[in-house]
LUMLUMDREN-2810 file (N, C-alpha, C; in Angstrom, 1 decimal):
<atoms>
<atom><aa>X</aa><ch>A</ch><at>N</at><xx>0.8</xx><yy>-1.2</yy><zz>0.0</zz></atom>
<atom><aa>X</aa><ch>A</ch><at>CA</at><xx>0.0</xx><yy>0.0</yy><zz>0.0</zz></atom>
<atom><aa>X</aa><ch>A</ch><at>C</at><xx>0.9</xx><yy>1.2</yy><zz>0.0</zz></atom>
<atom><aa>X</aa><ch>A</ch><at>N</at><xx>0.7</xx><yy>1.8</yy><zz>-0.6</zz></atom>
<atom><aa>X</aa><ch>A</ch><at>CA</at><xx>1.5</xx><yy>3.5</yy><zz>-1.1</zz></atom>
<atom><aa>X</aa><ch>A</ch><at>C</at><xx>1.1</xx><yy>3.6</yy><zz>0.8</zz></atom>
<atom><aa>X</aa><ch>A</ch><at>N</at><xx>2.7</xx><yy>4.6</yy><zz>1.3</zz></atom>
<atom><aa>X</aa><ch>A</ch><at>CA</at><xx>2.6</xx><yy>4.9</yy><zz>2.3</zz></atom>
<atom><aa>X</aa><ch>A</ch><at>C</at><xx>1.6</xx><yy>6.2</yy><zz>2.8</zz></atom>
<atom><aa>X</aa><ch>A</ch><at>N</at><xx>1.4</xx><yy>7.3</yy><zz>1.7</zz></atom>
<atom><aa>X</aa><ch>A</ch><at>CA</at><xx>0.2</xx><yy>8.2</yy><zz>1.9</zz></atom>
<atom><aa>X</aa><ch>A</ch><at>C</at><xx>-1.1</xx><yy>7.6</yy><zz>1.9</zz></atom>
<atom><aa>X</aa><ch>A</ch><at>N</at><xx>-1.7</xx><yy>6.5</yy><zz>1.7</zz></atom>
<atom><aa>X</aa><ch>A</ch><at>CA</at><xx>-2.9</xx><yy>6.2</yy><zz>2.2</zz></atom>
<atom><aa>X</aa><ch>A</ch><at>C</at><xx>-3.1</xx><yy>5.7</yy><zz>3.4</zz></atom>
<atom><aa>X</aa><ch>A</ch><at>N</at><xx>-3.9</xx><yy>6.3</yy><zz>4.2</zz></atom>
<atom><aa>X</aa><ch>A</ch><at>CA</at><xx>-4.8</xx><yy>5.2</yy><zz>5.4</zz></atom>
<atom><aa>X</aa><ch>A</ch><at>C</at><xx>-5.8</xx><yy>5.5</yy><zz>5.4</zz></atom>
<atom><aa>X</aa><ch>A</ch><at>N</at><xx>-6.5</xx><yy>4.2</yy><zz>4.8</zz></atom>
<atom><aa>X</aa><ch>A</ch><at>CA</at><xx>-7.8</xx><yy>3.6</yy><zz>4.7</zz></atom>
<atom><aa>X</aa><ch>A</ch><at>C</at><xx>-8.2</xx><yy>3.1</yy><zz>6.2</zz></atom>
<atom><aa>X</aa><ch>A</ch><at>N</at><xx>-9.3</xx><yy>3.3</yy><zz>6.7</zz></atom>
<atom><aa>X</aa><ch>A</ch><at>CA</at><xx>-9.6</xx><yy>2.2</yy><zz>8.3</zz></atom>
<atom><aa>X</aa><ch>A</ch><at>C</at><xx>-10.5</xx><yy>1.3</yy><zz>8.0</zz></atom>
<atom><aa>X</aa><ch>A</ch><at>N</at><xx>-10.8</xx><yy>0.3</yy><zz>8.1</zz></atom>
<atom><aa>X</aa><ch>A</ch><at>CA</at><xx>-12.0</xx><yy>-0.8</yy><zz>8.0</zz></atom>
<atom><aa>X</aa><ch>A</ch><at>C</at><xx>-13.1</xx><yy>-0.6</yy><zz>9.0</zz></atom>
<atom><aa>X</aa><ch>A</ch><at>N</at><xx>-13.7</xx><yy>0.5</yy><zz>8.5</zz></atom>
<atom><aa>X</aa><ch>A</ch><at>CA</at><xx>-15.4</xx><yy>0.6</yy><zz>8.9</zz></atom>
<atom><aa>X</aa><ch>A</ch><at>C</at><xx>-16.2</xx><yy>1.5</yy><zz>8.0</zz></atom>
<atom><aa>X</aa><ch>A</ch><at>N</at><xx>-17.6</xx><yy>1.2</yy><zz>8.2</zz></atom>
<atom><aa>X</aa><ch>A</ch><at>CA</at><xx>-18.3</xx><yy>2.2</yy><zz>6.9</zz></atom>
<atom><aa>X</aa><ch>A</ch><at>C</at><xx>-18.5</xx><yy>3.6</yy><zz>7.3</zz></atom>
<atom><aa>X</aa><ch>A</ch><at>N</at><xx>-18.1</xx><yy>4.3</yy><zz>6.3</zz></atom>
<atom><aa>X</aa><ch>A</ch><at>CA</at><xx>-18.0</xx><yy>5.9</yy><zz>6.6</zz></atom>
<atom><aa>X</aa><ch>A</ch><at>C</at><xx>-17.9</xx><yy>6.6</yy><zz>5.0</zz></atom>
<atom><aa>X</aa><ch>A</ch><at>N</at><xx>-17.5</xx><yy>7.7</yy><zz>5.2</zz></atom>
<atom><aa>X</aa><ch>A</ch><at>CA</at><xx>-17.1</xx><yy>8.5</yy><zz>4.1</zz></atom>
<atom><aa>X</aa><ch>A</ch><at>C</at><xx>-16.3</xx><yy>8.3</yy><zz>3.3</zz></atom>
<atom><aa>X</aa><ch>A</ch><at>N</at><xx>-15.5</xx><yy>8.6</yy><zz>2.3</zz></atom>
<atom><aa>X</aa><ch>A</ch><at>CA</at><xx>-14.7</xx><yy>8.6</yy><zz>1.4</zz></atom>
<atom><aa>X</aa><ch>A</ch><at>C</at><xx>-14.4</xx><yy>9.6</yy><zz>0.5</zz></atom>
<atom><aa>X</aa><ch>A</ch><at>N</at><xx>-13.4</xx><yy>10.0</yy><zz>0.0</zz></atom>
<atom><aa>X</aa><ch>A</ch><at>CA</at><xx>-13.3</xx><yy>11.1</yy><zz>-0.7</zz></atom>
<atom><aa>X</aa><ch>A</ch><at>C</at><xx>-12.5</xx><yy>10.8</yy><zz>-2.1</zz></atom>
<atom><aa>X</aa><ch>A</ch><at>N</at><xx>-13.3</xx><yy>10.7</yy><zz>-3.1</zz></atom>
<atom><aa>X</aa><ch>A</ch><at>CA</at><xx>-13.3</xx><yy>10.2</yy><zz>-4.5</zz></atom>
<atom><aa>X</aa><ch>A</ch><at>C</at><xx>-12.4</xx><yy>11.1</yy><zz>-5.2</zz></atom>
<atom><aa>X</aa><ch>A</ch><at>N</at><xx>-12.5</xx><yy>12.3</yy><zz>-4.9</zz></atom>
<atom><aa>X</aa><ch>A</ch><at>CA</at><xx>-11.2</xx><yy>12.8</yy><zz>-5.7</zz></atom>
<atom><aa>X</aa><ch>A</ch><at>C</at><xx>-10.1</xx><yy>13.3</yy><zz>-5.4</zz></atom>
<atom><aa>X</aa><ch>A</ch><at>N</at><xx>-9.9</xx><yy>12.4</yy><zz>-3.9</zz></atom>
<atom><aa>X</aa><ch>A</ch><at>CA</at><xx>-8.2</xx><yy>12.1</yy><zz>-3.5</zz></atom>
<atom><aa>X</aa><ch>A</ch><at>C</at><xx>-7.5</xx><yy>12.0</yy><zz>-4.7</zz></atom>
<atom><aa>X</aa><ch>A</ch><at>N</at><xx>-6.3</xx><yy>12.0</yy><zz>-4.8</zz></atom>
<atom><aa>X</aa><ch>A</ch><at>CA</at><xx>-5.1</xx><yy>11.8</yy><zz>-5.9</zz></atom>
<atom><aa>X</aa><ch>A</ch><at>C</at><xx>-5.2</xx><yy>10.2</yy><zz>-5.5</zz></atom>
<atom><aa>X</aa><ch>A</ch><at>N</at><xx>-5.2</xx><yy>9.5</yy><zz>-3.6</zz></atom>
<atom><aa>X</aa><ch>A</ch><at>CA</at><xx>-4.7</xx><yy>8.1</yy><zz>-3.9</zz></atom>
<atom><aa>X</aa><ch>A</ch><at>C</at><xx>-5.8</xx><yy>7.3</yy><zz>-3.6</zz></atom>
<atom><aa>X</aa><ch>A</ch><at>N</at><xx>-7.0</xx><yy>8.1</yy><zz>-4.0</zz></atom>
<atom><aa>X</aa><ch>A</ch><at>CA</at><xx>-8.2</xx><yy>7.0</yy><zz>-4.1</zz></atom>
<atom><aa>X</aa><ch>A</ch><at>C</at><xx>-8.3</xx><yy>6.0</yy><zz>-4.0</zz></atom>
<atom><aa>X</aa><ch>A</ch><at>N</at><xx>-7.5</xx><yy>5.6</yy><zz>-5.5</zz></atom>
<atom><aa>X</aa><ch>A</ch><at>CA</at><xx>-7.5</xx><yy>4.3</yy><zz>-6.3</zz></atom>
<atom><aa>X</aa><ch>A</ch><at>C</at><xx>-6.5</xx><yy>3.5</yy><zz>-5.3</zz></atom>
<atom><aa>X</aa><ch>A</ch><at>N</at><xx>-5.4</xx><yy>4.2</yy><zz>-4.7</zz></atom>
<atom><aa>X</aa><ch>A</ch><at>CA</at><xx>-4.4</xx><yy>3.0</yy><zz>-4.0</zz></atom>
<atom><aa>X</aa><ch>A</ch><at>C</at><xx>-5.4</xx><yy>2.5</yy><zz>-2.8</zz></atom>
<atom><aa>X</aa><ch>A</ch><at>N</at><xx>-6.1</xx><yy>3.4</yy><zz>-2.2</zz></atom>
<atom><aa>X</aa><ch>A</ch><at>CA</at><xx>-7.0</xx><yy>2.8</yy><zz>-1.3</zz></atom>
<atom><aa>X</aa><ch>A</ch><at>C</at><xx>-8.4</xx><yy>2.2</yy><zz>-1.1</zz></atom>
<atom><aa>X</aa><ch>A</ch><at>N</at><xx>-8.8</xx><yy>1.5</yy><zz>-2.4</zz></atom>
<atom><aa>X</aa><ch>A</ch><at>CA</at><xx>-9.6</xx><yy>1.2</yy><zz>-3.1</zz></atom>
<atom><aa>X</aa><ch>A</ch><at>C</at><xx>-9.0</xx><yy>-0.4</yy><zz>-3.0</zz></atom>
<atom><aa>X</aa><ch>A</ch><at>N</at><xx>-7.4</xx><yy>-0.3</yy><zz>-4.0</zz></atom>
<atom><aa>X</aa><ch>A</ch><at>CA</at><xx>-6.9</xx><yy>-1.3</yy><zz>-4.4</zz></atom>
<atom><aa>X</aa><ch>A</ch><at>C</at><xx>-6.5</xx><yy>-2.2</yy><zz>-3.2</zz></atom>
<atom><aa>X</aa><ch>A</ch><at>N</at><xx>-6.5</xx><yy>-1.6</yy><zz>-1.8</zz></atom>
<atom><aa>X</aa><ch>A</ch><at>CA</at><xx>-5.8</xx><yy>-1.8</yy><zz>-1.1</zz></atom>
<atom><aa>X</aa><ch>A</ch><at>C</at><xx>-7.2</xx><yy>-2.7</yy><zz>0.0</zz></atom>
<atom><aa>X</aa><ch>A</ch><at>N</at><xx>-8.3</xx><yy>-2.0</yy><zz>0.1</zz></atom>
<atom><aa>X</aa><ch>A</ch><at>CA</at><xx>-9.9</xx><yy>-2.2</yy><zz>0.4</zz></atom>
<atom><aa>X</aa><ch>A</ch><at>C</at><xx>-9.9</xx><yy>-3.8</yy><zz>-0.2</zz></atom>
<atom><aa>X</aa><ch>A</ch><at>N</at><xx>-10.2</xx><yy>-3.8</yy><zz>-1.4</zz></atom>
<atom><aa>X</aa><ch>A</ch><at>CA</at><xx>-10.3</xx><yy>-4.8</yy><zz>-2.0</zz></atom>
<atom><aa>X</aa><ch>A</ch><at>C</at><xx>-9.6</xx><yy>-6.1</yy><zz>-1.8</zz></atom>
<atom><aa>X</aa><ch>A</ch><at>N</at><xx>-7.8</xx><yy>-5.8</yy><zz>-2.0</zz></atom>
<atom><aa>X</aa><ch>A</ch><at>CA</at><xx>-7.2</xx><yy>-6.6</yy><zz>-1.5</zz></atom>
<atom><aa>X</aa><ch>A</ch><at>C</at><xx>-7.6</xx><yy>-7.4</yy><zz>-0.1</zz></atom>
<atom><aa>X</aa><ch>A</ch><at>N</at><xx>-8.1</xx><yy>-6.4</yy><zz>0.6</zz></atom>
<atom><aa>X</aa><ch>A</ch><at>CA</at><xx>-8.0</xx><yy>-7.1</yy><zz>2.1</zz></atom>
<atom><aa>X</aa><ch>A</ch><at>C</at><xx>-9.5</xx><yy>-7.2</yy><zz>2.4</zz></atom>
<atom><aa>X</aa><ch>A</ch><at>N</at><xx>-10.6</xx><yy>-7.5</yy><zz>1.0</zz></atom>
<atom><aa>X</aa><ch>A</ch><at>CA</at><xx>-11.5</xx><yy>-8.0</yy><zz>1.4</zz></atom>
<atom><aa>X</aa><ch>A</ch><at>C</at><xx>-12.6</xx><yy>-7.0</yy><zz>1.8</zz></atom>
<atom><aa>X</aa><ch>A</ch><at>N</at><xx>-12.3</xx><yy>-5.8</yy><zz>2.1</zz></atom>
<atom><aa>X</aa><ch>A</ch><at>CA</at><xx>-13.0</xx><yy>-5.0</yy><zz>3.0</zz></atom>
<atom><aa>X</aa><ch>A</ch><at>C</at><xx>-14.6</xx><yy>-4.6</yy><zz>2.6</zz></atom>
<atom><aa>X</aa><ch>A</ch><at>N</at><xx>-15.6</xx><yy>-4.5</yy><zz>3.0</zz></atom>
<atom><aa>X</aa><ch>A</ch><at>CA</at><xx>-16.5</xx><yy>-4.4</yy><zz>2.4</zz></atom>
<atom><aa>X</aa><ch>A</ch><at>C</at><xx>-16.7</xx><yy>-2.9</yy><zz>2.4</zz></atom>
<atom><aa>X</aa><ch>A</ch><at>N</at><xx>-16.6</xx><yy>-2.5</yy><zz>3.4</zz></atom>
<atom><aa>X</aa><ch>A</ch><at>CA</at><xx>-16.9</xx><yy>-0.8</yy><zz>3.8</zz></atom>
<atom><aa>X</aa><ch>A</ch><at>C</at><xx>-15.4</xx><yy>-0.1</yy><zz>4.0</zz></atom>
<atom><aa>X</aa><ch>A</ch><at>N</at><xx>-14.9</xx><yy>0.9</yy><zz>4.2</zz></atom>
<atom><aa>X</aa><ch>A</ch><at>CA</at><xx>-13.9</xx><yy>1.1</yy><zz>4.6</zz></atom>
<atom><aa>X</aa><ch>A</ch><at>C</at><xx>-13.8</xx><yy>3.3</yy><zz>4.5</zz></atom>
<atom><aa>X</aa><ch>A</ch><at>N</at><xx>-13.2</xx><yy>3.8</yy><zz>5.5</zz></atom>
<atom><aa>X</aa><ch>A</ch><at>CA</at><xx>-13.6</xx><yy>4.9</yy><zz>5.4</zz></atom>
<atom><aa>X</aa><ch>A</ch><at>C</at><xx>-12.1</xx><yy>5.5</yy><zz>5.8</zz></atom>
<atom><aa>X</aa><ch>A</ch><at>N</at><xx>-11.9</xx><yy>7.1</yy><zz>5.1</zz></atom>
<atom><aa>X</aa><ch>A</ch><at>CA</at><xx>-11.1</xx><yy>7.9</yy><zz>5.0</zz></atom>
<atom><aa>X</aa><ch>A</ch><at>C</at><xx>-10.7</xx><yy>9.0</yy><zz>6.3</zz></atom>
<atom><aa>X</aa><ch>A</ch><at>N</at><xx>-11.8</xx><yy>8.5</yy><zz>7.0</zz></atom>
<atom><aa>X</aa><ch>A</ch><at>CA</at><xx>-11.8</xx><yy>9.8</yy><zz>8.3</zz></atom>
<atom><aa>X</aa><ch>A</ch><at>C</at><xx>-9.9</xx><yy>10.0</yy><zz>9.1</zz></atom>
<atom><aa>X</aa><ch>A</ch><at>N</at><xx>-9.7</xx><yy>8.9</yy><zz>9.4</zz></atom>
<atom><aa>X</aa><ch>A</ch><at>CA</at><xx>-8.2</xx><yy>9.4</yy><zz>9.9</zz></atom>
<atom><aa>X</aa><ch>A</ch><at>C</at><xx>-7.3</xx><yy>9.5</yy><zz>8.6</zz></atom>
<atom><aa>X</aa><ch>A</ch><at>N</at><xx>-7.1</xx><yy>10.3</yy><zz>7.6</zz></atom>
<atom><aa>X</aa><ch>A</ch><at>CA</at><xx>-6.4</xx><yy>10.0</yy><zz>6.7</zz></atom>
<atom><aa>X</aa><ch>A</ch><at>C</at><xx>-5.9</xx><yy>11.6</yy><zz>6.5</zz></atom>
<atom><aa>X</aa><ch>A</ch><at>N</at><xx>-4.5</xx><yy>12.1</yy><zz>6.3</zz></atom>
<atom><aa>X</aa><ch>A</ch><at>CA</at><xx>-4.6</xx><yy>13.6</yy><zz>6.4</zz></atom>
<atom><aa>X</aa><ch>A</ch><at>C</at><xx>-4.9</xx><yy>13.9</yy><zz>4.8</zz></atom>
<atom><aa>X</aa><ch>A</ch><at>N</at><xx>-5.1</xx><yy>13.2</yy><zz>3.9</zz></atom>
<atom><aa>X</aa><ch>A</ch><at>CA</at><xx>-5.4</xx><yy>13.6</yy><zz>2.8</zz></atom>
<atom><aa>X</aa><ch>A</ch><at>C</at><xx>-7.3</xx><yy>13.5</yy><zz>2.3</zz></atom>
<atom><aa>X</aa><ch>A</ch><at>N</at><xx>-8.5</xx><yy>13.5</yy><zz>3.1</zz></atom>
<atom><aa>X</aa><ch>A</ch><at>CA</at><xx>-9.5</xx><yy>12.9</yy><zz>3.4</zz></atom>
<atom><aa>X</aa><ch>A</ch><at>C</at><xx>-10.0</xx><yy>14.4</yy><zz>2.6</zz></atom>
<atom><aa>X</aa><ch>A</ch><at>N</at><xx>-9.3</xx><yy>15.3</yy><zz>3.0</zz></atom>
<atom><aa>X</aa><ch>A</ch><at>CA</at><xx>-10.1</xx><yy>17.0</yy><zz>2.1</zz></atom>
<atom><aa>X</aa><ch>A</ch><at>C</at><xx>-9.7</xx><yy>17.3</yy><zz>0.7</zz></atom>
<atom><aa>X</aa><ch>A</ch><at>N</at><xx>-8.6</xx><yy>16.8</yy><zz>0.3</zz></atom>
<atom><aa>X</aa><ch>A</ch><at>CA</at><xx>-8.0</xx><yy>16.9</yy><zz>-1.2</zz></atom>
<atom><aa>X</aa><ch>A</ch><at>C</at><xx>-9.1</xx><yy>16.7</yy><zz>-1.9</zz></atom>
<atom><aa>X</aa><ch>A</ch><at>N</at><xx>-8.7</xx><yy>17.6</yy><zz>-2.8</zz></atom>
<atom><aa>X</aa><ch>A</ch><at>CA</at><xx>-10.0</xx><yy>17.7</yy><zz>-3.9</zz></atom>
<atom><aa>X</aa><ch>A</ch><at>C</at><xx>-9.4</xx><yy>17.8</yy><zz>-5.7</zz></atom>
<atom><aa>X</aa><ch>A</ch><at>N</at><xx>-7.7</xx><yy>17.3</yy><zz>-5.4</zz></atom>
<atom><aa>X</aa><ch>A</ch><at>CA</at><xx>-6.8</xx><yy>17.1</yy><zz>-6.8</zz></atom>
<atom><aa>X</aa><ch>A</ch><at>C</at><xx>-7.3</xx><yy>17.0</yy><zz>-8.2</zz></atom>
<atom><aa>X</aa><ch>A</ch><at>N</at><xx>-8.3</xx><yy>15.9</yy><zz>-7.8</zz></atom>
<atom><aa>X</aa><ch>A</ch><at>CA</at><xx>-8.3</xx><yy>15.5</yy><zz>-9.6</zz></atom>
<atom><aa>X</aa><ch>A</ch><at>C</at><xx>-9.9</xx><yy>15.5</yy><zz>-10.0</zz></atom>
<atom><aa>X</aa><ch>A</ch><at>N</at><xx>-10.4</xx><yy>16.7</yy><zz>-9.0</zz></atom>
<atom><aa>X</aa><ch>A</ch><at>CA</at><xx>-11.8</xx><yy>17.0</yy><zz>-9.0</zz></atom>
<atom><aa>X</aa><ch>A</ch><at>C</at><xx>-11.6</xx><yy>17.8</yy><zz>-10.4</zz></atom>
<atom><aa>X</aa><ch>A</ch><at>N</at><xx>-12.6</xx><yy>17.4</yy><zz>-11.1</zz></atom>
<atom><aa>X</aa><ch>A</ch><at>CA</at><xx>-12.7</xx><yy>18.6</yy><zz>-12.9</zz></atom>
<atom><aa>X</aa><ch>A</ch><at>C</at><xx>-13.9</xx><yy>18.9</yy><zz>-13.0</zz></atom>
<atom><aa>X</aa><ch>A</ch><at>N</at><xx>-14.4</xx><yy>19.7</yy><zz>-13.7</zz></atom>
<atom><aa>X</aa><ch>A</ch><at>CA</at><xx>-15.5</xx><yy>20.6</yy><zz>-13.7</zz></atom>
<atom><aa>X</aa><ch>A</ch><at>C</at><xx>-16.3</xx><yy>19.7</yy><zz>-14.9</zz></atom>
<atom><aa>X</aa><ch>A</ch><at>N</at><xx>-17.5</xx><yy>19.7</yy><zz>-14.4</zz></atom>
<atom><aa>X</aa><ch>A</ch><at>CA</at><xx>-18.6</xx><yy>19.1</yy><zz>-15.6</zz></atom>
<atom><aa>X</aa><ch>A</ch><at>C</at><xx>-19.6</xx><yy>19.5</yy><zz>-16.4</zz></atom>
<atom><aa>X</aa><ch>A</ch><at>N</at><xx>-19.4</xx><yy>19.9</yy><zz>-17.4</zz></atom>
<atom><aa>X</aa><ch>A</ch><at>CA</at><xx>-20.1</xx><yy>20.5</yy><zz>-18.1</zz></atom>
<atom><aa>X</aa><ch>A</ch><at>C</at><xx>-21.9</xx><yy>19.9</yy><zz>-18.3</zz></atom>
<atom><aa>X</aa><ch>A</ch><at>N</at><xx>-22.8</xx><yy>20.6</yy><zz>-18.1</zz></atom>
<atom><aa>X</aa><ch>A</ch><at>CA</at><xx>-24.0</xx><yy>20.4</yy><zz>-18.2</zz></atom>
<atom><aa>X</aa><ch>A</ch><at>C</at><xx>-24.9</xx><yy>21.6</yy><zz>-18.7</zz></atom>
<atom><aa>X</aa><ch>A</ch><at>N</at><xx>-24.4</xx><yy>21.5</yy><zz>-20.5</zz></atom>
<atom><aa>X</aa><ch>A</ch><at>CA</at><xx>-24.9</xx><yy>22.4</yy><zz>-21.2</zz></atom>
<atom><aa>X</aa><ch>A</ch><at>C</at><xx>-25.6</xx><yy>21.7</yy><zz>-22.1</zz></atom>
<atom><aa>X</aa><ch>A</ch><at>N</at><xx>-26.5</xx><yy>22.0</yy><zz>-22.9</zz></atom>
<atom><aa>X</aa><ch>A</ch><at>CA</at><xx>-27.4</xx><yy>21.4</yy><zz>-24.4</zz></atom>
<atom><aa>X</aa><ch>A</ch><at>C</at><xx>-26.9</xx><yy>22.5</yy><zz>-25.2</zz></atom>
<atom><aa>X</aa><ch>A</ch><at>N</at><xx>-26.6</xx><yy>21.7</yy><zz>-26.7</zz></atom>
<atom><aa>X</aa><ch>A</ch><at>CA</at><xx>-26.1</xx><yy>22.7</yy><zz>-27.7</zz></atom>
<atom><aa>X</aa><ch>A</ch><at>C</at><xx>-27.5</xx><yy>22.3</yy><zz>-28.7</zz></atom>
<atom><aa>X</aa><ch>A</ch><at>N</at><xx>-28.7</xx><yy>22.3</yy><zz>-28.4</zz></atom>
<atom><aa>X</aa><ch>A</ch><at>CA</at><xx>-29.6</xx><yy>22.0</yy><zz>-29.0</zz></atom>
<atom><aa>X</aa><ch>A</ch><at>C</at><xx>-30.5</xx><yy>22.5</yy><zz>-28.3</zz></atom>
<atom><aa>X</aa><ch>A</ch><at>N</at><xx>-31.3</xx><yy>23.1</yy><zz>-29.2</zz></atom>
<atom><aa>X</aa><ch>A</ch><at>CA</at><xx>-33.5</xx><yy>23.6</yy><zz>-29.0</zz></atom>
<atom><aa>X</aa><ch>A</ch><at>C</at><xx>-33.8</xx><yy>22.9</yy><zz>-28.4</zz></atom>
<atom><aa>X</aa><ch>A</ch><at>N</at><xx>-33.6</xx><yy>21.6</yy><zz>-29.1</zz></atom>
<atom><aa>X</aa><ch>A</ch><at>CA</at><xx>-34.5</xx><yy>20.5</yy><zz>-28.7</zz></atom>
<atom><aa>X</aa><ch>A</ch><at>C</at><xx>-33.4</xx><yy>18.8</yy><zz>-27.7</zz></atom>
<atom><aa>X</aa><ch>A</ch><at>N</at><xx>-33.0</xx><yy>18.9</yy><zz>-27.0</zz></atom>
<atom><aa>X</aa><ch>A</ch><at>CA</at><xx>-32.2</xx><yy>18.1</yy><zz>-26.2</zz></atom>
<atom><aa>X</aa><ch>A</ch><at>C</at><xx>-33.1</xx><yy>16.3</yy><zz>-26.5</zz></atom>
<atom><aa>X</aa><ch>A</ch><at>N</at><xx>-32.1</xx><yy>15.7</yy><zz>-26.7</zz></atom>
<atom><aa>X</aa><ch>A</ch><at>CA</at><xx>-32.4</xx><yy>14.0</yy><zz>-27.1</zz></atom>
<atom><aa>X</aa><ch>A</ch><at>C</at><xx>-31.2</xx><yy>13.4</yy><zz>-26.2</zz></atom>
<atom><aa>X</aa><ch>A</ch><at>N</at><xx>-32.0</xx><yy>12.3</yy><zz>-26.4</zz></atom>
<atom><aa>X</aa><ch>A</ch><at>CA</at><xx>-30.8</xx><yy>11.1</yy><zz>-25.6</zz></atom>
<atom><aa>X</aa><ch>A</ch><at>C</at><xx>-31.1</xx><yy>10.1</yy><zz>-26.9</zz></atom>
<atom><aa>X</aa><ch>A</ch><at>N</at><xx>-29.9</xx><yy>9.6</yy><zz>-26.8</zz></atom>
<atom><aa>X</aa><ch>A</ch><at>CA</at><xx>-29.9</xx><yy>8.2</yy><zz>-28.2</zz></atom>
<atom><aa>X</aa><ch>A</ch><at>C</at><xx>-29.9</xx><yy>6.4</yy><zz>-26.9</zz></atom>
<atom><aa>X</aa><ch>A</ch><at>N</at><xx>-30.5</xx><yy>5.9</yy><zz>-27.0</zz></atom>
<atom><aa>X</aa><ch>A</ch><at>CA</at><xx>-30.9</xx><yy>4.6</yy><zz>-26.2</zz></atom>
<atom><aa>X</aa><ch>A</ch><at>C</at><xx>-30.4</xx><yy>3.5</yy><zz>-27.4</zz></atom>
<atom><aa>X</aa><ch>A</ch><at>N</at><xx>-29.7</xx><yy>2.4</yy><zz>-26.6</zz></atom>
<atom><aa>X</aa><ch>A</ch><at>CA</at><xx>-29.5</xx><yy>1.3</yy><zz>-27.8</zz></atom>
<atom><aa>X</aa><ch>A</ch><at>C</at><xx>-30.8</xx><yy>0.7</yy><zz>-27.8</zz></atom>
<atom><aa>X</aa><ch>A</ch><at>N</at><xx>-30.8</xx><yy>0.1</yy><zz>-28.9</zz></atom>
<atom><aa>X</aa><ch>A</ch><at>CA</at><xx>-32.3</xx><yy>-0.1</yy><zz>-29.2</zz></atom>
<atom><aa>X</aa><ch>A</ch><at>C</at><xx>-32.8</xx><yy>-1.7</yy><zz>-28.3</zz></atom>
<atom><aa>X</aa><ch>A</ch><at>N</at><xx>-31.6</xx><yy>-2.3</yy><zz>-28.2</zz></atom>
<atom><aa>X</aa><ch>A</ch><at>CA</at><xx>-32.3</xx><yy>-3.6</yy><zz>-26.9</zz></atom>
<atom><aa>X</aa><ch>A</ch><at>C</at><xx>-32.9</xx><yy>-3.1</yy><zz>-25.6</zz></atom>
<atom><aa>X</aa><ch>A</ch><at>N</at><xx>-32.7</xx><yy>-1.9</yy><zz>-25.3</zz></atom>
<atom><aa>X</aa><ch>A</ch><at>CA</at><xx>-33.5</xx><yy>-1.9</yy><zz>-24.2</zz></atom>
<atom><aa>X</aa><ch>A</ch><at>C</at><xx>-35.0</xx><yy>-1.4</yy><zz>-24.4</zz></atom>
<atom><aa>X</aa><ch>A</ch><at>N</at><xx>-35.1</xx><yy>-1.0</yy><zz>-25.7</zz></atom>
<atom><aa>X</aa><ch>A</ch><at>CA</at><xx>-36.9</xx><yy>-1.4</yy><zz>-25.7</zz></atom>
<atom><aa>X</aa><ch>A</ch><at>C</at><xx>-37.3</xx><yy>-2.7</yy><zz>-26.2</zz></atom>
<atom><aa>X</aa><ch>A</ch><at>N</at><xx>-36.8</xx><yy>-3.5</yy><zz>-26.6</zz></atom>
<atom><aa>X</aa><ch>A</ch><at>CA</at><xx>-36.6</xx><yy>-4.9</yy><zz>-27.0</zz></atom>
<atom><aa>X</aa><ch>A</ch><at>C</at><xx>-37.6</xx><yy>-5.5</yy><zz>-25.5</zz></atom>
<atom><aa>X</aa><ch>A</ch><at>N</at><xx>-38.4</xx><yy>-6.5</yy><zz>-26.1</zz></atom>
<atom><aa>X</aa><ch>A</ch><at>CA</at><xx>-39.3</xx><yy>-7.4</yy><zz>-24.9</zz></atom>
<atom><aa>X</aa><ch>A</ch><at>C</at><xx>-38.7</xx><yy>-8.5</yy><zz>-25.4</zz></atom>
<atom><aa>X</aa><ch>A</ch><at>N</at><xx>-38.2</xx><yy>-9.0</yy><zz>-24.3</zz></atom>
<atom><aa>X</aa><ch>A</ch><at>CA</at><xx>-37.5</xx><yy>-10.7</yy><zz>-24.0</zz></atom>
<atom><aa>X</aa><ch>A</ch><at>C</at><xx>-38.5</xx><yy>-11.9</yy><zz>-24.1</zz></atom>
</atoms>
């Protein structure tokens, strides 16, 4: 486990756009963890690889395109 993460094994919070998310994810997983939370961790406020999301329509009239199996009856 990258030495900047500490993950604790209980259910709680998490902060998704840590930079070492992912090592403490990888690390969750490894060891089974079902729940696992960020609260003692001094990187638990980082907000690194947070990016801005655009939620514009460049159209009048806004559509969504659906694959067509899911109006499909089985």
């Amino acid at each position: 486990m990258n030495p900047k993460c500490n993950p604790v094994h209980k259910k709680g919070n998490r902060n998704l756009f840590c930079p070492y998310y992912g090592d403490c994810l990888d690390y969750a997983i490894e060891k089974s963890w079902g729940d696992w939370d960020c609260g003692k961790c001094p990187h638990k406020m980082r907000q690194d690889a947070r990016r801005e999301i655009q939620f514009t329509v460049n159209d009048t009239m806004p559509y969504y395109e659906l694959a067509v199996e899911i109006g499909r009856e089985s």
